[in-house]
C-alpha positions in Angstrom: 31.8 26.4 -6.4 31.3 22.7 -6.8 30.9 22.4 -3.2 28.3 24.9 -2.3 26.4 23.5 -5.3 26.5 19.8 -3.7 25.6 21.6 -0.2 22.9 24.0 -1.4 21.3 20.6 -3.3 22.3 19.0 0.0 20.1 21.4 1.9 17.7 21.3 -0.4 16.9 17.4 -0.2 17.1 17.9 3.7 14.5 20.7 3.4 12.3 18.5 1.4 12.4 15.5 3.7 11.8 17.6 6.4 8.9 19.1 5.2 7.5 15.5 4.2 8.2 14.5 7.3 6.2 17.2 8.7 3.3 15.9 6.9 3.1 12.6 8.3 3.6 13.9 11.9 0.5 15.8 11.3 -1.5 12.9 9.9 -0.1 10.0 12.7 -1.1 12.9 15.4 -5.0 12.2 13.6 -4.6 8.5 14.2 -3.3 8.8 17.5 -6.5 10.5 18.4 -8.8 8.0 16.7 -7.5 4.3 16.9 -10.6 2.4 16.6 -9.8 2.8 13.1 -6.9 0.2 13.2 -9.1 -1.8 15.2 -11.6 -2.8 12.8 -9.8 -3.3 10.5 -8.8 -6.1 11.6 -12.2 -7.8 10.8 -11.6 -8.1 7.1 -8.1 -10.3 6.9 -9.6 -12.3 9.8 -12.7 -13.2 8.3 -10.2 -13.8 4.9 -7.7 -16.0 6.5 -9.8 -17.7 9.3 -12.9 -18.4 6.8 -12.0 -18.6 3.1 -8.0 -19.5 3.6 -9.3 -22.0 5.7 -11.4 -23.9 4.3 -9.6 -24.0 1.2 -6.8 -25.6 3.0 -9.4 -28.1 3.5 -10.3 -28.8 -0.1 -7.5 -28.1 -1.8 -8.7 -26.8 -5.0 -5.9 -24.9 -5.5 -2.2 -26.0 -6.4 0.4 -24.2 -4.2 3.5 -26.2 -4.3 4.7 -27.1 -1.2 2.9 -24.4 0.7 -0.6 -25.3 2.4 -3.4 -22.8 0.7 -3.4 -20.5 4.0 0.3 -20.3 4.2 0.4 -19.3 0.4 -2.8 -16.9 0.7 -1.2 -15.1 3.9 1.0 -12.9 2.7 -1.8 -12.0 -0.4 -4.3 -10.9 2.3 -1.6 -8.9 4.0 -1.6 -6.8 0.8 -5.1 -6.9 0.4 -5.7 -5.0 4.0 -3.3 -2.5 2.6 -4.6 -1.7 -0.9 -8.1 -1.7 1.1 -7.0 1.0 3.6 -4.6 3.2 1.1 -7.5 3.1 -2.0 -9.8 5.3 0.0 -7.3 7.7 1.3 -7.8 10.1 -1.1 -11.2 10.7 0.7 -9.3 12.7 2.8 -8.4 15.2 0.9 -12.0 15.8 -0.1 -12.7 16.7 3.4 -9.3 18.9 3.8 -10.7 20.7 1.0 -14.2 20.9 2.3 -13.1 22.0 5.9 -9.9 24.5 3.9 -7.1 22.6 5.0 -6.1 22.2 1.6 -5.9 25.5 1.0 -3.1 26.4 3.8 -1.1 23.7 2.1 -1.6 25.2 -1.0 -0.2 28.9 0.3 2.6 27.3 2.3 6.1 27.1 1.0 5.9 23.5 1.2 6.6 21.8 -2.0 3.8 19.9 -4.0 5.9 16.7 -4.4 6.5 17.1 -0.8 2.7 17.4 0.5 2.3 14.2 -1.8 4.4 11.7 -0.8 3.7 12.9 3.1 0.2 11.6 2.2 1.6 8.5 0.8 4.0 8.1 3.9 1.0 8.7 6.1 -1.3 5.9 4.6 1.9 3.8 5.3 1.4 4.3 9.2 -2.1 2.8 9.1 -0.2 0.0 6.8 1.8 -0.9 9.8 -0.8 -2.0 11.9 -2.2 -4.2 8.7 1.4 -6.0 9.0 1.0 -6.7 12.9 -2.9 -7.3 12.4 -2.1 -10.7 10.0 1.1 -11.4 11.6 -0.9 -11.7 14.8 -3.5 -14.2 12.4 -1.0 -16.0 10.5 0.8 -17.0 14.1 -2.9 -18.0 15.4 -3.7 -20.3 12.5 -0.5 -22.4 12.4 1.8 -20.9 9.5 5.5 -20.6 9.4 6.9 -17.0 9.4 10.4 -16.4 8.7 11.6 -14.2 11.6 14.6 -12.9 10.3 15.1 -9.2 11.0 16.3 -8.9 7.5 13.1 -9.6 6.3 10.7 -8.0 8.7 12.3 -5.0 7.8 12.0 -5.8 4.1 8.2 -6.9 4.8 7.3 -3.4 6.3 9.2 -2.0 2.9 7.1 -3.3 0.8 3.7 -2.8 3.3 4.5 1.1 3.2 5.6 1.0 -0.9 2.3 -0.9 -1.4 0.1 1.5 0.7 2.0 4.6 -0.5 1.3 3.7 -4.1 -2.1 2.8 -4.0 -2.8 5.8 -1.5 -1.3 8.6 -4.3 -3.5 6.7 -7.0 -6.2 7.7 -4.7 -5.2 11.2 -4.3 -4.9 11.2 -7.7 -8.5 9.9 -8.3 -9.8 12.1 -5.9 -8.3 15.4 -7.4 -10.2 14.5 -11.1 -13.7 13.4 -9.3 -13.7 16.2 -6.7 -16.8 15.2 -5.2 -17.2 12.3 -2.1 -19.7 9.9 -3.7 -18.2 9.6 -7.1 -14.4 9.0 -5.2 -16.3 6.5 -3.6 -18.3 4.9 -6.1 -14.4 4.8 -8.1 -12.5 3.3 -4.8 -15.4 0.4 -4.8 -14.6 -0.4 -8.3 -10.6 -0.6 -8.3 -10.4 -2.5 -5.3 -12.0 -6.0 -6.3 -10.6 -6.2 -9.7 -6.9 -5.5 -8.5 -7.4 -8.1 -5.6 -9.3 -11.0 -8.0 -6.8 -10.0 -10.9 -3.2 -10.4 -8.8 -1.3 -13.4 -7.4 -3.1 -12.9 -3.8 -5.2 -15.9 -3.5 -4.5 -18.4 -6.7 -0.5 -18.6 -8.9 -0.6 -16.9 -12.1 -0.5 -20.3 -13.4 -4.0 -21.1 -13.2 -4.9 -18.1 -14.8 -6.1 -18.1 -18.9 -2.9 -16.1 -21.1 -4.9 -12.5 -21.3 -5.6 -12.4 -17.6 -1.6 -13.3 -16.7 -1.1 -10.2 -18.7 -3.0 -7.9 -16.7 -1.6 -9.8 -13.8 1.8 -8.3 -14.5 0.5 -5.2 -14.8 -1.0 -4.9 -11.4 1.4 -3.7 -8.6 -0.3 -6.0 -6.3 1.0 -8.6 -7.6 4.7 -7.4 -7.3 3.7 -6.6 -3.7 2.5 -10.3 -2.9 5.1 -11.4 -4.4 7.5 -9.9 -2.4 5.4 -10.4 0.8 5.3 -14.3 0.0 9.2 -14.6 -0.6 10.0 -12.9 3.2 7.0 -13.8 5.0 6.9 -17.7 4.9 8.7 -19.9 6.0 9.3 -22.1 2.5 7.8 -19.5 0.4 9.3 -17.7 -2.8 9.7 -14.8 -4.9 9.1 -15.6 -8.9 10.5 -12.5 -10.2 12.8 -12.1 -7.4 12.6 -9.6 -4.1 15.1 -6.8 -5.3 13.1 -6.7 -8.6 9.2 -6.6 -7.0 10.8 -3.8 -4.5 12.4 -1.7 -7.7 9.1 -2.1 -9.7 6.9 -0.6 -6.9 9.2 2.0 -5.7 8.8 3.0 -9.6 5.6 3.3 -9.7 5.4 5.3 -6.3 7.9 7.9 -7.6 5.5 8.3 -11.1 2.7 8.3 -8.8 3.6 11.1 -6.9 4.6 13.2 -9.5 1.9 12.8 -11.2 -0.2 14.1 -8.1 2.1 16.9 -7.6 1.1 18.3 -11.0 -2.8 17.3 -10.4 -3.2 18.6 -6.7 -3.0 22.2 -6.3 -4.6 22.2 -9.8 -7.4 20.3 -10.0 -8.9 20.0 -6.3 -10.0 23.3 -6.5 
C-alpha cells in the first residue's frame, strides 16, 4: 500500500510538471515567432550601464568597496531588465482572455497551480536573453566576470526565480484590475520604486534606517544580491547566496499559489 501511494504521488508530481512544462513550450513557440522582442530590449541595460554606470565610475559619488561603480551596478541592471520584462507579463493574460484563450485553460484538466507557474517559467525564457544581453555589456565595458560554471548556472537561477516572481505578481495584478490600461498604469508604478528602493545601483548603507527597511523587503534586492556575489569577479553576497536563493524561491511558491486561487476566479 505504501508503495502505490509514493507512486500514485510520484505520478502525480510527474503529471504536474509535465503539464507545466507544456505551458512554457506553448509560450517559447510565441517568442520563437517574434524575436525582435529580445532585441530591444537590449536598449535599456545599454543605455544603463554604458551611460549612467559610466559616468559614475567617473565621479565616484558612490562608495563601492573595492568594486569600480560599473562593476558593482552590473549585476543590479541585470535584475532590473528582468523585473522590467516579467512586471508587464500579466498583460498577457489580458489578451488570452480577450482573444478566449483563457477560457480553454480554464476547461482543461490542467491544474491551476500548474497554468501558473508555466507563466512564470515562460517569463523566465525572455529572462535568459536579459542574462546574455548584460553579459555581452559587462564584457564590452571592461568588468570582471567570474566564469565558473558553478555560478553561471547559479546566475541563470536566480534570473529565472527573479522573472518568475515578479511575472506571477503581475498575473496576480492583472487578474484584480482586469482591464489593459489600469494593468498598465499599475506595472508603471511598481517598477521605479522596486528598482530606486533595492541594492541595484547604491549599498544599503547609504540609505536613511526607514528606507533599509523596505530595502529588505524587496525581492530585488535578494536577487542583486545574489547576482553581485556570482557575477563579479571580487564581488559578494551580504546575506549570503544560499539564503537570497531560499528567500526568492519562497516568495515564488506563495506567489503562485496565490494566483492559482485568483486566476480562474477573478479574470473572468
Amino acid at each position: 500500500m505504501a508503495l502505490e501511494s509514493l507512486t500514485e504521488v510520484t505520478n502525480s508530481v510527474v503529471r504536474f510538471f509535465n503539464k507545466t512544462l507544456s505551458i512554457v513550450e506553448m509560450d517559447a513557440r510565441k517568442l520563437r515567432h517574434d524575436p525582435a522582442e529580445l532585441i530591444t530590449r537590449a536598449v535599456q541595460p545599454a543605455l544603463w550601464l554604458l551611460v549612467f554606470g559610466e559616468v559614475f565610475t567617473q565621479i565616484h559619488a558612490i562608495p563601492t568597496g573595492n568594486l569600480s561603480y560599473i562593476a558593482f551596478m552590473a549585476p543590479g541592471i541585470l535584475a532590473q531588465s528582468v523585473l522590467f520584462i516579467a512586471i508587464f507579463f500579466g498583460i498577457t493574460v489580458i489578451w488570452e482572455r480577450d482573444l478566449g484563450i483563457i477560457h480553454k485553460f480554464l476547461v482543461s484538466p490542467t491544474p491551476r497551480p500548474a497554468l501558473v507557474l508555466g507563466k512564470s517559467l515562460s517569463a523566465g525564457l525572455r529572462a535568459l536573453s536579459q542574462v546574455f544581453i548584460v553579459y555581452v555589456l559587462v564584457i564590452l565595458v571592461g568588468v570582471g566576470i567570474v566564469w565558473n560554471p558553478l555560478n553561471l548556472s547559479l546566475v541563470v537561477v536566480v534570473a529565472v526565480l527573479t522573472s518568475g516572481l515578479f511575472s506571477t505578481l503581475s498575473l496576480i495584478i492583472a487578474s484584480l484590475v482586469k482591464t489593459r490600461e489600469r494593468f498598465m498604469g499599475i506595472g508603471q508604478v511598481l517598477t521605479m520604486p522596486l528598482f530606486f528602493t533595492s541594492n541595484a545601483i547604491y549599498p544599503l548603507s547609504m540609505m536613511p534606517s526607514w528606507l533599509q527597511v523596505i530595502a529588505r523587503l524587496n525581492p530585488l534586492t535578494y536577487s542583486v544580491d545574489a547576482l553581485r556575489g556570482l557575477m563579479i569577479v571580487g564581488g559578494s553576497s551580504a546575506y549570503g547566496i544560499g539564503w537570497d536563493i531560499l528567500v526568492l524561491f519562497a516568495i515564488l511558491v506563495a506567489l503562485v499559489l496565490i494566483g492559482a486561487k485568483l486566476y480562474p476566479k477573478v479574470i473572468l
